[in-house]
C-alpha positions, 0 to 999 in steps of 0.5 A: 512479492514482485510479481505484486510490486509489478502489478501495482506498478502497472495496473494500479499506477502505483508510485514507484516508491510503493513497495507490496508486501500482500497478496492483491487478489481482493482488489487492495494491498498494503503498500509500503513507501520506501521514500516515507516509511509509510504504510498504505491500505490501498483498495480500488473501491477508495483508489480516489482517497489514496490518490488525495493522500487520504487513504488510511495508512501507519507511519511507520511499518513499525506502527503498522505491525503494532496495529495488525498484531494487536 
């Protein structure tokens, strides 16, 4: 995803440690931090609360595949 990696980048203003790895068509993504190893539920309807660091996110992608298997 690249392409969306680029578009969060740019158009979002996303930190360039975050990494997407879902479509952004419905004006969110989850990003990846490749610094933390987080994961973050990014939408621009709550772009505030991800910019203050409270935006729900996983603290690990490991977590973050627990939880969305489940």
């Amino acid at each position: 995803m690249a392409g969306a990696t680029r578009f969060v980048h740019e158009v979002w203003s996303a930190q360039q440690e975050l990494v997407c790895f879902s479509s952004v068509e419905g004006e969110g993504a989850y990003l990846y931090s490749i610094q933390s190893e987080a994961v973050w539920d990014f939408s621009l309807a709550s772009s505030g609360d991800f910019a203050d660091g409270t935006a729900p996110n996983w603290p690990s992608f490991f977590a973050f595949m627990r939880w969305y298997l489940a």
